[in-house]
C-alpha positions as CSV (number, residue, x, y, z in Angstrom):
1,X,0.0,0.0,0.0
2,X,1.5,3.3,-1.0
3,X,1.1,6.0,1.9
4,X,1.7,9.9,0.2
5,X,4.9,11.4,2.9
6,X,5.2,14.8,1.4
7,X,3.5,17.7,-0.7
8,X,4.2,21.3,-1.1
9,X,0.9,23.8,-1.6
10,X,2.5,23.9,-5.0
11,X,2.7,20.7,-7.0
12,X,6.4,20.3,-7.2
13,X,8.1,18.2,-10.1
14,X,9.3,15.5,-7.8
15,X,7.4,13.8,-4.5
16,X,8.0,11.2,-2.5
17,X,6.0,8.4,-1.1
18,X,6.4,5.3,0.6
19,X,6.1,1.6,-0.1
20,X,5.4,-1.5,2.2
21,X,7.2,-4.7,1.5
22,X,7.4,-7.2,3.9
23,X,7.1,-5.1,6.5
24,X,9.5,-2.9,5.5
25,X,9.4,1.1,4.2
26,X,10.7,1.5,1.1
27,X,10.7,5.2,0.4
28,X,10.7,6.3,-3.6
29,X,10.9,9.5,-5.3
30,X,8.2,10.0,-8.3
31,X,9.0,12.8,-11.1
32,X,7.0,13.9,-13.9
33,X,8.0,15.0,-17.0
34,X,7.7,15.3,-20.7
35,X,7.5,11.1,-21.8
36,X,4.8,8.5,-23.0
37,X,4.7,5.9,-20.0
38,X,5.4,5.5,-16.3
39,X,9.3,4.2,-15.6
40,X,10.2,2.6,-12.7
41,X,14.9,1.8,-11.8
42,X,15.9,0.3,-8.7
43,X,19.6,2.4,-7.7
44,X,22.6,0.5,-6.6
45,X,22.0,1.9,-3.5
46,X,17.9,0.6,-3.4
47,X,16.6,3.7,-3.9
48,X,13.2,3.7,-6.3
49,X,12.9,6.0,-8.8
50,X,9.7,6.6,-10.9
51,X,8.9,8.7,-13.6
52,X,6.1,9.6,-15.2
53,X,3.9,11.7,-17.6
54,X,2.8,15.0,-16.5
55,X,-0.8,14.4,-16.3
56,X,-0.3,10.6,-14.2
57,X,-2.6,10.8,-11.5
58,X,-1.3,9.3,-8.3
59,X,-3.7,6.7,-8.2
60,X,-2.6,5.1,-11.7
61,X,0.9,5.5,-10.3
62,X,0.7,3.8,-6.7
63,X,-1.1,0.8,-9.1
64,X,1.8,0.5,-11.1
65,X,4.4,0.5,-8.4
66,X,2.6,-2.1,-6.6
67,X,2.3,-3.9,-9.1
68,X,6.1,-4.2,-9.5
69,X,6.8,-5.2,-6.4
70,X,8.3,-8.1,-7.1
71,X,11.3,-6.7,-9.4
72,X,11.9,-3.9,-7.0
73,X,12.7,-6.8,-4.1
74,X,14.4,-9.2,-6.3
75,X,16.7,-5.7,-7.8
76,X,17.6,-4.3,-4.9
77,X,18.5,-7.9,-3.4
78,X,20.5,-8.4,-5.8
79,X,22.2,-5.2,-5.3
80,X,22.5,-5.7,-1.6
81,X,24.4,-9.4,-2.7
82,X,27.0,-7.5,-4.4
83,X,27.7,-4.5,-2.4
84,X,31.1,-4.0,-1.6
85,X,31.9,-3.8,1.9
86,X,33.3,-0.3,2.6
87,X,37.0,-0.4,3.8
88,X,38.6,2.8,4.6
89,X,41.4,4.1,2.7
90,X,44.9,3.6,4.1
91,X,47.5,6.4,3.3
92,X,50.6,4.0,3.7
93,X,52.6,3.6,0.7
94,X,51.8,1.0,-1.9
95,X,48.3,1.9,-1.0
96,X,46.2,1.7,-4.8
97,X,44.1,4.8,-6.0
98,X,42.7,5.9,-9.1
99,X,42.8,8.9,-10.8
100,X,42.1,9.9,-14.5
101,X,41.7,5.8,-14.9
102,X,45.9,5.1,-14.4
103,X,45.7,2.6,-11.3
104,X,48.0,4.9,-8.9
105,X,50.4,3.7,-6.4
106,X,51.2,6.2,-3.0
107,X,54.7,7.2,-1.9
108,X,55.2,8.3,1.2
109,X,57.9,10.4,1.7
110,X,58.7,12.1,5.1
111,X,59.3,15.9,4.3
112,X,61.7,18.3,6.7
113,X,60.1,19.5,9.9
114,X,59.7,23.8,8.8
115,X,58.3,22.4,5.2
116,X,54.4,22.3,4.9
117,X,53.0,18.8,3.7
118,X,51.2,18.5,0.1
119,X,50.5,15.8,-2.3
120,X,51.6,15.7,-6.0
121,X,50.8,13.9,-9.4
122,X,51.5,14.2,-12.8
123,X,50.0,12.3,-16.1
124,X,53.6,12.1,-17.0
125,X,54.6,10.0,-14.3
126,X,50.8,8.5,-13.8
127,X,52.1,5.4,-11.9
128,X,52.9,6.9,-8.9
129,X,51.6,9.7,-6.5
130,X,54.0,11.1,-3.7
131,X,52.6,12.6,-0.3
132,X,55.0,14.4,1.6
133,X,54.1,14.4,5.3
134,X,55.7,14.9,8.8
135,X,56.4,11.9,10.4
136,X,54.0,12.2,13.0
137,X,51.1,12.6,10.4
138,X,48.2,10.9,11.7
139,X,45.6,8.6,9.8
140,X,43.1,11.6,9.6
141,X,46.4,14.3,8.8
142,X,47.1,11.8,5.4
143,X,43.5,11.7,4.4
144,X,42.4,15.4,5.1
145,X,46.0,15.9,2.6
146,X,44.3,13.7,-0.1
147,X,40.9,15.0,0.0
148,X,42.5,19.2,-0.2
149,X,44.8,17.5,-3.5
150,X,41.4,15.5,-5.4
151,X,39.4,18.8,-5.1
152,X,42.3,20.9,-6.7
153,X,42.8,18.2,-9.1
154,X,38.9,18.1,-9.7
155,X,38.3,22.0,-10.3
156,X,41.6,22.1,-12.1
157,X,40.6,18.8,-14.9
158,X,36.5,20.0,-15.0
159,X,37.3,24.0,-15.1
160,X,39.5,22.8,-18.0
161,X,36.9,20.7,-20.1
162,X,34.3,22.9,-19.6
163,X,36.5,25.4,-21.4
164,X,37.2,23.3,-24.2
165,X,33.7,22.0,-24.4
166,X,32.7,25.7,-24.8
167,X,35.4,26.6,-27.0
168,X,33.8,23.8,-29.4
169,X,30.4,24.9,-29.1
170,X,31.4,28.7,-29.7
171,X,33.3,27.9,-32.9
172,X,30.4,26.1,-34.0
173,X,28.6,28.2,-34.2
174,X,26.3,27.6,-31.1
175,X,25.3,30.4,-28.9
176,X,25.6,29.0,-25.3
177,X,26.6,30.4,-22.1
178,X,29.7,30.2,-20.3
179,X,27.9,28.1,-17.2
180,X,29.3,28.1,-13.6
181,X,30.5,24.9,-12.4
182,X,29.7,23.0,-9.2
183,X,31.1,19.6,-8.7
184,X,30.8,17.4,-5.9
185,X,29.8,13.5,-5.4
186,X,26.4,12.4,-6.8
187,X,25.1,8.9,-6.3
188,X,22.8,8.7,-9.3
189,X,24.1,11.1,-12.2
190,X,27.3,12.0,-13.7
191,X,26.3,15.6,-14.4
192,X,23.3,18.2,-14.6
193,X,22.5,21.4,-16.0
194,X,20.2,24.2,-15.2
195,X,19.2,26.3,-17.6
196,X,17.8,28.9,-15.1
197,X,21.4,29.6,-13.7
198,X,23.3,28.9,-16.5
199,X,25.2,26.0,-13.9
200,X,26.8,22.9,-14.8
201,X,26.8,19.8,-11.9
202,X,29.6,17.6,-12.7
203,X,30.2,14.5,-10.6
204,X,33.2,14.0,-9.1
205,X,33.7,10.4,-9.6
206,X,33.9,10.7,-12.8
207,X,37.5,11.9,-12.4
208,X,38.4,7.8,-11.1
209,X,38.1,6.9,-14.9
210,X,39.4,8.5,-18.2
211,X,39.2,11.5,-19.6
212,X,37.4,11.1,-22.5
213,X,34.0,9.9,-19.9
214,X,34.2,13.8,-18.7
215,X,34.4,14.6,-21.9
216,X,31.1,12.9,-23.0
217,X,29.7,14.7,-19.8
218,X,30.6,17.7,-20.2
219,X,29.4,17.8,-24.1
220,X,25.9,16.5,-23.1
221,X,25.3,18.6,-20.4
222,X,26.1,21.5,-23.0
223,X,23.9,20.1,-25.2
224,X,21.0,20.8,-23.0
225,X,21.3,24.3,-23.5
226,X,20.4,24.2,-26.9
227,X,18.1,21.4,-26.7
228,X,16.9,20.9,-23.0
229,X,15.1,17.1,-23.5
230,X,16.6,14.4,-24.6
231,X,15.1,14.3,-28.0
232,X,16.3,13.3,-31.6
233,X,17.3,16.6,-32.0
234,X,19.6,16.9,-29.2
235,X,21.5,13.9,-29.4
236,X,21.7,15.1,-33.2
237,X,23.9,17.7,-31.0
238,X,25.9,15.3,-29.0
239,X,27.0,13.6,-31.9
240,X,27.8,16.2,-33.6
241,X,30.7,17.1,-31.0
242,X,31.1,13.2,-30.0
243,X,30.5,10.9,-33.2
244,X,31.0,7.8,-30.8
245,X,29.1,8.8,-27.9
246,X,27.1,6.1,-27.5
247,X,30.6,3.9,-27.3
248,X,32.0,6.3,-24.5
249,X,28.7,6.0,-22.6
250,X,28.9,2.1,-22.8
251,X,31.9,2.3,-21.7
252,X,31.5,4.6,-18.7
253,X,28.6,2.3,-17.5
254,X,30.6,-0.9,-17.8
255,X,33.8,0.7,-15.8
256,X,32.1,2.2,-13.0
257,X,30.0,-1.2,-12.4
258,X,30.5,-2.6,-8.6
259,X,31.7,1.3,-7.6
């Protein structure tokens, strides 16, 4: 039985509402918008998704949800048997990251007591990344020293695309803003854009794997600025920039499987 949780005195795009199952309250998120039948993905992380047309009533909705009960248990169970078990990071060296898709090795390296600690990396020595710390560096010291290095790294590599993505677009002919950027870690898209603010969301994760997924990214969220669905005409758009798009999006799927 689906029990309404939410509702603003103006309808907002997205609700949520909550589903029994065995007992259990299983929460999930319902957005309309422009398409010809009711959707319904189970996330990695169990989270139910549903969209629908505009004019669904909630009614015909909370039917067909119920009705798919059974693939939403047997999904997220089966996402629940292959969840990784979360295992901190350790900062020692030989510890394994990734970064631009080169499989990274650290190197500690103890720095001299009056110099100030940093992290550095370059794609022309990809294999290794050195951390230079004070002996004493703590656990937390090492991490908080990682995470201030991925968000340069991050601003530094997405500032940069969205330049050259813009660049193309400009010398095409296409008359698109020059969008902020705000990138952070998303657990069910890769990017976004508003058109309202002229703002590009770029997830951060996509910097574990190649270049060339960012790129894809960074060209479709563009794209929405001239087209903002996802019709014929904007992945006309897409390809025009990216011939092999579809490729690249197989691809980014397939490597981040089991993140």
């Amino acid at each position: 039985m689906t029990r309404w949780l939410q509702r603003s005195t103006r309808k907002p795009k997205s609700e949520t509402y909550e589903l029994r199952i065995a007992g259990e309250v299983v929460p999930y998120t319902v957005t309309w918008k422009t398409i010809k039948n009711i959707n319904l993905r189970v996330m990695p992380d169990g989270a139910v998704k549903v969209s629908a047309p505009w004019r669904t009533s909630l009614p015909v909705i909370s039917r067909f949800v119920d009705e798919h009960t059974g693939f939403i248990i047997r999904a997220r169970q089966r996402f629940a048997a292959h969840q990784k078990p979360v295992v901190p990071p350790t900062y020692e060296t030989g510890a394994l990251f990734r970064i631009l898709g080169y499989e990274v090795t650290l190197q500690v390296v103890f720095c001299e007591p009056k110099q100030a600690p940093y992290v550095t990396w370059s794609e022309s020595e990809p294999a290794v990344i050195y951390m230079y710390v004070k002996p004493n560096s703590t656990p937390a010291d090492r991490g908080q020293l990682m995470l201030r290095f991925w968000a340069g790294l991050c601003e530094s590599v997405v500032k940069d695309m969205r330049d050259q993505v813009y660049n193309r677009y400009i010398e095409a002919g296409y008359d698109v803003p020059y969008p902020s950027l705000r990138i952070r870690k998303a657990k069910t898209r890769w990017g976004s854009c508003s058109l309202r603010t002229q703002r590009i969301m770029i997830n951060e994760q996509l910097l574990l794997g190649p270049r060339h997924f960012l790129e894809y990214v960074m060209i479709h969220e563009f794209a929405h600025f001239i087209q903002p669905n996802h019709s014929a005409k904007f992945w006309r758009v897409v390809a025009e920039f990216m011939p092999q798009w579809q490729t690249i999006r197989h691809e980014l799927t397939a490597y981040f499987r089991g993140y």
